[in-house]
N, C-alpha and C positions, 0 to 999 in steps of 0.2 A: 406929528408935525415934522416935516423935511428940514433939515440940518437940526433936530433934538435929541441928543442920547440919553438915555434912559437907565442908571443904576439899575441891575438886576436885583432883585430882594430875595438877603440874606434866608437863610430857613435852614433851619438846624437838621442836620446829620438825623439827630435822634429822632425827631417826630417823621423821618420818613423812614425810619426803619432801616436804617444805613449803621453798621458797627463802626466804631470813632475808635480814634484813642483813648477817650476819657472811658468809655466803655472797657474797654482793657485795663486798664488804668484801675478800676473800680474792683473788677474781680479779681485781679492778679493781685491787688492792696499797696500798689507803688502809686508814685508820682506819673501825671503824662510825662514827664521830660525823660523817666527813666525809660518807658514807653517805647519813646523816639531814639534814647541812646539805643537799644536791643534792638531796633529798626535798622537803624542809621551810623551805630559802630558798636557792635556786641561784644567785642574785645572788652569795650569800657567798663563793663557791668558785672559784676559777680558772677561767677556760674550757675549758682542756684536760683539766685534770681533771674537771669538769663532762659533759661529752661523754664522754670514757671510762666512766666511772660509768654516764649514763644509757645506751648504747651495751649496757651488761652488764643493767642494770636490762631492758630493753626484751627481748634478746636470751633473758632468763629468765623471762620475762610476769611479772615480779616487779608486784604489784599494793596498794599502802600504803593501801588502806583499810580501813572498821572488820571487815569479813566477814575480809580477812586478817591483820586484827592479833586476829579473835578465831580463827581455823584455828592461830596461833601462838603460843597459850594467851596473850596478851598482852590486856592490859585499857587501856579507855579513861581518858585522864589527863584528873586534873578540877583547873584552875589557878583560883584564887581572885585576881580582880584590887579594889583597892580604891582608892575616888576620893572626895575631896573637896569638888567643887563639880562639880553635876553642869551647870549654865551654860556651862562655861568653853569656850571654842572649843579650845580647845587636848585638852582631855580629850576632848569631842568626836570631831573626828578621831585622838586617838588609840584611843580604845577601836572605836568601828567599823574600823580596821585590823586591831587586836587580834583581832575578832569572826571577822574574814574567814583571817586568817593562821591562828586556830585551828580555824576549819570546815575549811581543808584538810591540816589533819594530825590530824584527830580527834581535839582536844582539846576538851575542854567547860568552858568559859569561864561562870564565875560573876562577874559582878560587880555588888559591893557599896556604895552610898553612904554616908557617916559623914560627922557632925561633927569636926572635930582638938580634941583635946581634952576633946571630949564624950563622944561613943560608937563614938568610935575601936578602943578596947581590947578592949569588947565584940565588937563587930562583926568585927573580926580572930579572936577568941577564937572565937565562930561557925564561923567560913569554917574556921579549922583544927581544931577539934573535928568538923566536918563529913567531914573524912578528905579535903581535897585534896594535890592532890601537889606545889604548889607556890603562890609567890604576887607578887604583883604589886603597888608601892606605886608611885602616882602622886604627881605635886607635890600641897600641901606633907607629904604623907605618908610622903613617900621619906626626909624630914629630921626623924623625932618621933623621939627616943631610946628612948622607951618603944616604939613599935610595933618599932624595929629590936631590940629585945635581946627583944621575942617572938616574932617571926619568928626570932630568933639560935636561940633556946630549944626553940624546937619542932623544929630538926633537917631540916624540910621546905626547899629552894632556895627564894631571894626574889629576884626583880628589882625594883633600885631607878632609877626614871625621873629623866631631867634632873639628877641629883646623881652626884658624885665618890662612890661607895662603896669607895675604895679601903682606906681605915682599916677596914673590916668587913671579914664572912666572907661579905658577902651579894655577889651578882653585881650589876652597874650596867651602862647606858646612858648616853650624854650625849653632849653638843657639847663643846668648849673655850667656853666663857662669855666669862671675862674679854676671850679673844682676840676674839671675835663683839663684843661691845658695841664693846670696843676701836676694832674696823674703822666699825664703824656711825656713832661719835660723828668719827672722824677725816673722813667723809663730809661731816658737817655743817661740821665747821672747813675741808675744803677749798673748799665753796659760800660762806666769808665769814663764817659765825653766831661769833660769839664769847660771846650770852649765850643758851647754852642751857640751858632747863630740863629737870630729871629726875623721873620721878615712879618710887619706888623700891616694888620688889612685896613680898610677904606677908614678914614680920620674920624668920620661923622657917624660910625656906625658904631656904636655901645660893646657890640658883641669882641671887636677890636682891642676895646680897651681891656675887654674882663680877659681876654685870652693874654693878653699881654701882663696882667695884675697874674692870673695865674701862674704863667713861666715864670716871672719874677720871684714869687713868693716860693716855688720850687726851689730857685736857687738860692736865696736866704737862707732856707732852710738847710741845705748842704754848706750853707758859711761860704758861699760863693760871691765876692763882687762883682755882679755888674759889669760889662764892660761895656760903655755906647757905641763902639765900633763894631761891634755885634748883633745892634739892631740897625734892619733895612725898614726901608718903605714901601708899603705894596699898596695895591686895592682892590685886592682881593681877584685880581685878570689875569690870566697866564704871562700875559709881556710883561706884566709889573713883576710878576713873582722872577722872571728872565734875568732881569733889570737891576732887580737886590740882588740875585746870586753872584750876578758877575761883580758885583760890587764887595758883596763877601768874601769871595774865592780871593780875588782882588788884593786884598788884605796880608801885609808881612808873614802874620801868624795866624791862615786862616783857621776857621773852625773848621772841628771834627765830624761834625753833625748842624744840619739846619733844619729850623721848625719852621714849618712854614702854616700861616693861620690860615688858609682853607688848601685844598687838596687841587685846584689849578693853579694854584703859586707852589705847592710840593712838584706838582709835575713838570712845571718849567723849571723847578730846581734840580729835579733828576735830568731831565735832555741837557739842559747847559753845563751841568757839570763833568757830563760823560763828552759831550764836544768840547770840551777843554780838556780833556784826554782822564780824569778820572773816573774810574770806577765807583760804580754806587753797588753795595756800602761799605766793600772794604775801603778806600779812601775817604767817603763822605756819606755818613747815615743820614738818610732824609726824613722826616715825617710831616704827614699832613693834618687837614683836622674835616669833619662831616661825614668821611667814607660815603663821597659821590658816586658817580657810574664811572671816573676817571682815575679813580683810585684803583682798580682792577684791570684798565685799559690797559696802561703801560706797562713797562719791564725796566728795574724791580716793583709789580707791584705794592704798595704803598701801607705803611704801617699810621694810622690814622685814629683819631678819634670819630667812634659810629654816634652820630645822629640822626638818633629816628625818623628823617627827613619826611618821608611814605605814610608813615604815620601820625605824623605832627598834623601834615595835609588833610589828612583823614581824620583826623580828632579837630582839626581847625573848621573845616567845611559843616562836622555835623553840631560841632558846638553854636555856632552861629543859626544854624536850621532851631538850635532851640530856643538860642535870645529870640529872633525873629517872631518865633510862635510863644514864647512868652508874655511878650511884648503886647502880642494881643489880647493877654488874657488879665495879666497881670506882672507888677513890677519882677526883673530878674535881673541883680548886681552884674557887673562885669565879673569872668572869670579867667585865673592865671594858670594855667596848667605848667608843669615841670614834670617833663619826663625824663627817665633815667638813661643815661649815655653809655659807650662802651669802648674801652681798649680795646683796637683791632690789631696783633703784630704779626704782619706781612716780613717780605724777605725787602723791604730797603734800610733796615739798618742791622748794624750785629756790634758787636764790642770795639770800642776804640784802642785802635793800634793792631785789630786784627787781622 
C-alpha cells in the first residue's frame, strides 16, 4: 500500500549462519562487552585476554564492519558530540580522536557547536530529536545542569568529558584534577617560586575549581599564604589567559612563575610576557595544564600537565558503543573511568632567580 513502511523483521545473526559476538564471546569464555572493547579499543583489555579474543575473532573471519553489522540486522550508531568553543586546543584534539576512534567502529559521529547558555538546550534538543543513540558533552558543557537532566531525560547514554559524573546517571571520563594541579604547582615550589600566580578557567566548569583546590592545597602544604592578588580570571580562551597576565605582571610584586589552568591561557601567558619585554623563564616560569597540540607550537615550549586527551576520546566513543549495545540486551550502570595523567617539563620554566 503506497505511503506504508514496513519494519523489516528482525532475524538473528545465528540462525543464518552469520558469526556474532556472542559467538566469540562463547568460545573465548568472556563477556560480549569485552568482545567490543578488543574490537573497539584493545589497549583497554588485558593482553592475554586480548590475544585470545582476537586468536577466535581471526580464526572465524569474524569481520566488524558496516557490510557485517548490516548481514547481522544491526544498524549504524549515530552519537551526537557537543562542544563549546570550537578554538579551544583542547577540544581540538579531542574531537579529531573522537572522529578517528568512531570511523573505526562504525559509528557516525555528529558534532555540534553551541553557546552555554545560549543555544545550548536547543542544539542538544536537535541532536536528540534527530534519533541518536547517544551523546557526548565536552568542557564547560559536561557541567550545565540543565543540559545534564536533558540528556538524564531523554533515556539515550551520555558521556560526560573532564568532569566527576559520579553524582549522575550519566557515564564520565577524567584525570584526578586536584591531584594533577596538586603535582604541577609542587614543581614550581620545588624550583624556588614562592609567589606564584594562578589564572583560574571558565566559573561554571568543575574541572576549574579542582585545578584551583589543587594549587591551593600545594601551597598549604609548603606553609604558604594565599595571596588573592595572585589569582586571575580566565575562561579557559587565549585573550582571557592575555588578560590575567597583564593583570598579574601588573602587580608591585609580580610573580615569579604563573600557572595557568589550560595550555591556551599558558600560551597567551608566555607571548604577553615576552611583549612586555620579559624573558620566559629566566624572568617568568610559565606552566600549563592538558599538553594540547599548542603546548608544543610555541617557544618556550610548555611544561604542562599530559591529559590523555586522544585517549579519553577513544575510550569515551567505545564506552558508549557498549552502553548503547547493552542497552539492547540488558541493563548496564553508568561508568566513571579515571585515567592516569602525567608531568610533562618542557623548557618554560627553570629555578627562580635563575
Amino acid at each position: 500500500m503506497a505511503g506504508t513502511a514496513r519494519k523489516p523483521k528482525k532475524t538473528s545473526a545465528r540462525h543464518r549462519g552469520a558469526v556474532t559476538i556472542a559467538d566469540i564471546a562463547q568460545l573465548a569464555g568472556v563477556s560480549k562487552m569485552t568482545v567490543s572493547r578488543v574490537i573497539s579499543a584493545p589497549t583497554t583489555v588485558r593482553e592475554e585476554t586480548r590475544e585470545r579474543v582476537a586468536r577466535i575473532i581471526a580464526q572465524l573471519h569474524y569481520t566488524p564492519n558496516r557490510s557485517a553489522r548490516m548481514l547481522s540486522g544491526a544498524r549504524q550508531l549515530r552519537f551526537g558530540l557537543l562542544y563549546n568553543n570550537p578554538r579551544s586546543s583542547y577540544i581540538m584534539d579531542f574531537l579529531m580522536a573522537a572522529i578517528d576512534q568512531a570511523s573505526l567502529t562504525d559509528v557516525q559521529l555528529i558534532a555540534r557547536g553551541c553557546q552555554l547558555g545560549e543555544d545550548d538546550t536547543a542544539v542538544l534538543n536537535s541532536l536528540i530529536s534527530s534519533g541518536i543513540d547517544a551523546i557526548i558533552l565536552s568542557p564547560p558543557l559536561c557541567d550545565s545542569p540543565t543540559l545534564l537532566e536533558l540528556v538524564g531525560s531523554s533515556g539515550i547514554p551520555g558521556l560526560l568529558v573532564s568532569t566527576d559524573g559520579s553524582a549522575t546517571d550519566l557515564s564520565s571520563i577524567s584525570i584526578d584534577e586536584p591531584a594533577a594541579a596538586r603535582q604541577l604547582t609542587e614543581h614550581l615550589l620545588a624550583l624556588g617560586h614562592r609567589r606564584i600566580g594562578f589564572i583560574a578557567g571558565e566559573p561554571v566548569l568543575a574541572a576549574s575549581h579542582a585545578r584551583k583546590a589543587g594549587f591551593l592545597a600545594a601551597l598549604d602544604a609548603a606553609g604558604i599564604v594565599p595571596d588573592p592578588a595572585l589569582v586571575a580570571q580566565g575562561d579557559f580562551t587565549y585573550p582571557s589567559g592575555r588578560r590575567a597576565t597583564e593583570q598579574l605582571l601588573a602587580l608591585p610584586d609580580r610573580p615569579t612563575a604563573i600557572f595557568a589552568s589550560n595550555d591556551d591561557m599558558a600560551a597567551a601567558a608566555t607571548m604577553t610576557a615576552r611583549q612586555l619585554g620579559l624573558d620566559v623563564p629566566s624572568q617568568l616560569s610559565v606552566v600549563g595544564f592538558d599538553d594540547s597540540w599548542i603546548a608544543t607550537a610555541i617557544y618556550p615550549e610548555l611544561t604542562t600537565i599530559r591529559q590523555p586527551i586522544a585517549e579519553m576520546a577513544k575510550r569515551g566513543v567505545a564506552l558508549l558503543s557498549e552502553l548503547v549495545q547493552a542497552d539492547e540486551d540488558d541493563d548496564r550502570p553508568s561508568q566513571h573511568l579515571r585515567l592516569p595523567h602525567e608531568l610533562v617539563v618542557r623548557q618554560s620554566v627553570t629555578a627562580a632567580g635563575a
